[in-house]
KEMIKE-198423 format. One line per field, with one value per residue: residue number from 1; x, y, z of N, C-alpha, C in turn. Coordinates in pm, 1 decimal, padded with zeros to 6 digits. Example, Ala and Ser with C-alpha at 12.3 -4.5 7.8 and 13.67 -1.06 7.14 Angstrom:
<koldos>
num c(1, 2)
n.east c(01319.0, 01285.0)
n.north c(-00569.0, -00225.0)
n.up c(00780.0, 00708.0)
ca.east c(01230.0, 01367.0)
ca.north c(-00450.0, -00106.0)
ca.up c(00780.0, 00714.0)
c.east c(01320.0, 01290.0)
c.north c(-00330.0, 00003.0)
c.up c(00780.0, 00787.0)
</koldos>
This chain:
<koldos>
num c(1, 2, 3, 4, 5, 6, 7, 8, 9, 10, 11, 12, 13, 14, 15, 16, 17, 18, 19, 20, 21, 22, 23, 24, 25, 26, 27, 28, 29, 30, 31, 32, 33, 34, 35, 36, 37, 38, 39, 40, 41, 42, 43, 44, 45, 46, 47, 48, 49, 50, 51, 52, 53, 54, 55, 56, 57, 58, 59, 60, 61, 62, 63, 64, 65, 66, 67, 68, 69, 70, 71, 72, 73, 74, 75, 76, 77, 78, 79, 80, 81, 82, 83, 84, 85, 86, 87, 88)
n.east c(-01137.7, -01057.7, -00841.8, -00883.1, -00949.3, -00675.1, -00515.7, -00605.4, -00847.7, -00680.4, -00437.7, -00055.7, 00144.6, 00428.0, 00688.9, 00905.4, 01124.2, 01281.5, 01349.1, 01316.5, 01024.6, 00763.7, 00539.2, 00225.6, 00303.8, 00227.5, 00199.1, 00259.4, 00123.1, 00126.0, -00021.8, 00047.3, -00171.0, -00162.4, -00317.5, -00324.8, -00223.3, -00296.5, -00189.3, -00255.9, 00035.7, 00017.1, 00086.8, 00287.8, 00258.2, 00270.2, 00310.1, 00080.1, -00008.2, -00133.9, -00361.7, -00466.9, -00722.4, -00746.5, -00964.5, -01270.3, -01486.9, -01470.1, -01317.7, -01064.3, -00767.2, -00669.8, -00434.2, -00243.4, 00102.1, 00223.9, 00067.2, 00142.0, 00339.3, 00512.5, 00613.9, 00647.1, 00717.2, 00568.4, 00682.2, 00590.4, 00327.6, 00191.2, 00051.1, -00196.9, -00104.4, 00163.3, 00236.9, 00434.6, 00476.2, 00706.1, 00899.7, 00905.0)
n.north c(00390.1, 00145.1, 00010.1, 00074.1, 00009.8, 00049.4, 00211.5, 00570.2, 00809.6, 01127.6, 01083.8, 00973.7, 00771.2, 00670.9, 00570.9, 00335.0, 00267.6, 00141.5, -00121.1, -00419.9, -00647.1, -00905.0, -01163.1, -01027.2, -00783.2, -00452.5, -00246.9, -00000.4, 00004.9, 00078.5, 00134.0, 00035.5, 00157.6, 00373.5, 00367.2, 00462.6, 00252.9, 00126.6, -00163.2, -00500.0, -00651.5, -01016.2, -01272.6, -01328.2, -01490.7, -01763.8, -01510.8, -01337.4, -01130.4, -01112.1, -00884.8, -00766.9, -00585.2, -00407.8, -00357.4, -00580.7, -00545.1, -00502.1, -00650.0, -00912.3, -00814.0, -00905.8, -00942.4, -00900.7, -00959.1, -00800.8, -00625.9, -00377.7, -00109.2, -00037.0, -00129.0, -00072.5, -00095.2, -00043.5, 00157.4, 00308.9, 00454.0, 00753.5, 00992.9, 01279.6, 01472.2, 01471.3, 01616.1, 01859.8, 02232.3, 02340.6, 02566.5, 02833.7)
n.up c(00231.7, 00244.8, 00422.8, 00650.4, 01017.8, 01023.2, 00856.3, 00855.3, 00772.2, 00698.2, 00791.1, 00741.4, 00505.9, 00529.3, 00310.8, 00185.1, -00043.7, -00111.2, 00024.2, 00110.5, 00090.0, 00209.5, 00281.8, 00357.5, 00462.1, 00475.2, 00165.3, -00078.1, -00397.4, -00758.2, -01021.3, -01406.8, -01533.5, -01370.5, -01117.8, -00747.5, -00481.6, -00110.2, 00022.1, 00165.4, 00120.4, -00032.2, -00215.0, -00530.4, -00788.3, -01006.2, -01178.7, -01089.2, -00878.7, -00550.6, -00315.6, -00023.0, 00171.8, 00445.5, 00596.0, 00548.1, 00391.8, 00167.1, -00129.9, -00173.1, -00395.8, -00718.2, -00968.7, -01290.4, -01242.2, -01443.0, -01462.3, -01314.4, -01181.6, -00962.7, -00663.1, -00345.2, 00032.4, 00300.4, 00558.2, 00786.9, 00945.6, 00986.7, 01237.8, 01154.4, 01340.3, 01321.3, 01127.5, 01000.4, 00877.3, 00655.9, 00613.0, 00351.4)
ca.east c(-01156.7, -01042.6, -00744.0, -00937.8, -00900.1, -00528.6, -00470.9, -00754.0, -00811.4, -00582.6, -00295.7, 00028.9, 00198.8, 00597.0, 00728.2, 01050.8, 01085.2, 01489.2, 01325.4, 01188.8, 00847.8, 00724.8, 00356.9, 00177.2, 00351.8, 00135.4, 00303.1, 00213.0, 00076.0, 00161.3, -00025.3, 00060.9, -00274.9, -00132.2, -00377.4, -00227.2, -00331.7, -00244.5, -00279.0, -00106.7, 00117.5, 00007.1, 00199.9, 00335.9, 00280.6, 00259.7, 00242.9, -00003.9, -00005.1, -00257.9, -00365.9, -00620.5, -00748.0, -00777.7, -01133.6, -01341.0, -01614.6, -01362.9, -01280.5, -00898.4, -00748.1, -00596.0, -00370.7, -00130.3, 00217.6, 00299.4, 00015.9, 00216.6, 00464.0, 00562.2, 00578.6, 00749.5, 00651.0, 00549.5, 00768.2, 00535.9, 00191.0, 00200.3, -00057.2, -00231.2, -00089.8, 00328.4, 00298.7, 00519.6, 00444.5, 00837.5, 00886.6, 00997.7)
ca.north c(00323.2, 00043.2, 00021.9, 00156.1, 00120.1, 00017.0, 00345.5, 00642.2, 00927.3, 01202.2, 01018.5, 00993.5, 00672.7, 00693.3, 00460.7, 00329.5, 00239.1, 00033.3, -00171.0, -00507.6, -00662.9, -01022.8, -01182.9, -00995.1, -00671.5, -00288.8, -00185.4, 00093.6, -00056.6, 00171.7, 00017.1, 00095.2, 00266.7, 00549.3, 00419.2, 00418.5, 00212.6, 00088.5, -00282.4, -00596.8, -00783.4, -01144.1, -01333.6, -01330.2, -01645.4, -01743.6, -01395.6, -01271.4, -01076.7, -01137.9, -00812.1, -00733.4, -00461.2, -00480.0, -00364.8, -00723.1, -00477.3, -00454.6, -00803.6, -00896.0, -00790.1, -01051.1, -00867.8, -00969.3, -00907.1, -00647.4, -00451.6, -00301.0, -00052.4, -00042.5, -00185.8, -00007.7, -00166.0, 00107.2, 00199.8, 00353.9, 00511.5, 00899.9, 01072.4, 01421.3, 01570.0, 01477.6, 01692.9, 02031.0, 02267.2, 02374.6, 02734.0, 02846.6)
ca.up c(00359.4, 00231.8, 00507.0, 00809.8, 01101.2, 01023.5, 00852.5, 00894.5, 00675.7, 00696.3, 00816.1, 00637.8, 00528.7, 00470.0, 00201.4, 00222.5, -00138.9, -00108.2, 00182.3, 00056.5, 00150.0, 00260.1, 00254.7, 00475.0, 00436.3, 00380.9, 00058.0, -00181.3, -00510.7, -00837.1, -01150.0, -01454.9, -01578.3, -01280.2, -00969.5, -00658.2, -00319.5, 00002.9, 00032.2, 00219.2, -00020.4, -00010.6, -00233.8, -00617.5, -00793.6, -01184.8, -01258.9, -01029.4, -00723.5, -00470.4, -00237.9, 00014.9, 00222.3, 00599.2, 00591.7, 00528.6, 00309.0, 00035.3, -00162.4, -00235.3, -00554.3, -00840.4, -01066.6, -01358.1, -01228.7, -01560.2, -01475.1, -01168.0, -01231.6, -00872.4, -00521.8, -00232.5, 00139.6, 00404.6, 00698.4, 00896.3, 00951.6, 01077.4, 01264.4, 01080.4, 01378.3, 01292.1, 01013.4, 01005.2, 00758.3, 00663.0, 00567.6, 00247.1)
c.east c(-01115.7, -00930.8, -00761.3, -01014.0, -00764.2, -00491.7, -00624.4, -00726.9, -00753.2, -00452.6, -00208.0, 00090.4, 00347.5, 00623.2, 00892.9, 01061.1, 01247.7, 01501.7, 01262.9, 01077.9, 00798.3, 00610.2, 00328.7, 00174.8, 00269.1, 00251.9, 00208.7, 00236.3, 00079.1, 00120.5, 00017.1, -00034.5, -00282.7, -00247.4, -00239.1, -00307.3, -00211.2, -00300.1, -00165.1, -00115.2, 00025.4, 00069.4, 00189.9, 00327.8, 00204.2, 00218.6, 00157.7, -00004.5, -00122.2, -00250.5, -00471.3, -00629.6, -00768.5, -00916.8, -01239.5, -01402.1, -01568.4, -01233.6, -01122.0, -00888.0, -00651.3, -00560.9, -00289.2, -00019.3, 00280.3, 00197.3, 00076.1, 00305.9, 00580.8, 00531.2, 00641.2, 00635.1, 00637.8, 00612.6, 00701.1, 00409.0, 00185.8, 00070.7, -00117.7, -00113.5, 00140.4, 00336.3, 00310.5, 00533.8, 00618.8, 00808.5, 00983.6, 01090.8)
c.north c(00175.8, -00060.3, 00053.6, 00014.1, 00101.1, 00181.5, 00421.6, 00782.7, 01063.3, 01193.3, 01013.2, 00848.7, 00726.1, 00528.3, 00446.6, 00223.9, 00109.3, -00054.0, -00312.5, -00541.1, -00866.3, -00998.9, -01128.1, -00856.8, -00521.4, -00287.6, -00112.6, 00043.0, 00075.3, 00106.2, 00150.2, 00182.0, 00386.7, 00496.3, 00370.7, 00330.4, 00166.4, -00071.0, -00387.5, -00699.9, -00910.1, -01279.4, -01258.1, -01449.5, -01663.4, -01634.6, -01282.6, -01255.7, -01078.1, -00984.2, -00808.2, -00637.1, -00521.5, -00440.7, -00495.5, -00640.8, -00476.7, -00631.6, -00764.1, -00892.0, -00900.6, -00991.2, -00941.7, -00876.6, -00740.6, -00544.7, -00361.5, -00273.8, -00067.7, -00085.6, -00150.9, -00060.2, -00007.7, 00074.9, 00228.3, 00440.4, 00655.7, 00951.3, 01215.0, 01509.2, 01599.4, 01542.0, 01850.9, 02075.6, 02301.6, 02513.8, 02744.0, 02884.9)
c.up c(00356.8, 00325.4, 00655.8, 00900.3, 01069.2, 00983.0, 00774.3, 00808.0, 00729.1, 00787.6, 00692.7, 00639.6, 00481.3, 00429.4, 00204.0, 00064.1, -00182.9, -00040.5, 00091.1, 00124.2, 00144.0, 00250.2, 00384.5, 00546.7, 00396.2, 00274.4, -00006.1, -00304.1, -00594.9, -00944.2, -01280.2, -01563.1, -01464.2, -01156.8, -00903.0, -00520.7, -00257.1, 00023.2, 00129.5, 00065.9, 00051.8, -00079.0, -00427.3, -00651.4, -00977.2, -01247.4, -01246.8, -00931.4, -00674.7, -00382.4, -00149.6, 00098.3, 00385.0, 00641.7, 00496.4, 00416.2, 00214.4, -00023.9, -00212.2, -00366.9, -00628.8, -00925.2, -01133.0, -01267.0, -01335.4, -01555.2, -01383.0, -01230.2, -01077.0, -00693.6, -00451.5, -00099.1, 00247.5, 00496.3, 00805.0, 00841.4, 01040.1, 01121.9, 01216.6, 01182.2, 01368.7, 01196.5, 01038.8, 00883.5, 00739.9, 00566.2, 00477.0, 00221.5)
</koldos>
């Protein structure tokens, strides 16, 4: 819930992973002990990335830069109901 109301559980986010990302930006956070989240970038700076959640209840995160394996910025936020099952 750490994202809500911005994005609500069983919604879909699409990642646009070739797209860069500015302060301020949703991006999908990839560390490299394998979690994953949804956070806004906030900046990069001696090393350390700043993040925070858009739910206040949930304090911003302070990471080394090398613990992140990856950062891709989100494109867009889908509703449960845009999803089509596709047939095998």
């Amino acid at each position: 819930d750490s994202m809500e109301p911005r994005i609500r559980s069983g919604e879909y986010v699409l990642i646009e992973p070739n797209r860069g990302y500015l302060a301020g930006d949703e991006v999908l956070v990839k560390t490299a002990d394998g979690q994953s989240m949804i956070k806004l970038f906030m900046y990069c700076r001696d090393g350390q990335v700043r993040l925070l959640s858009v739910n206040d209840a949930h304090p911003p995160i302070t990471m080394l830069e090398t613990a992140i394996e990856k950062i891709h910025p989100v494109g867009a936020i889908l509703k449960a109901s845009r999803f089509v099952e596709m047939a095998p």
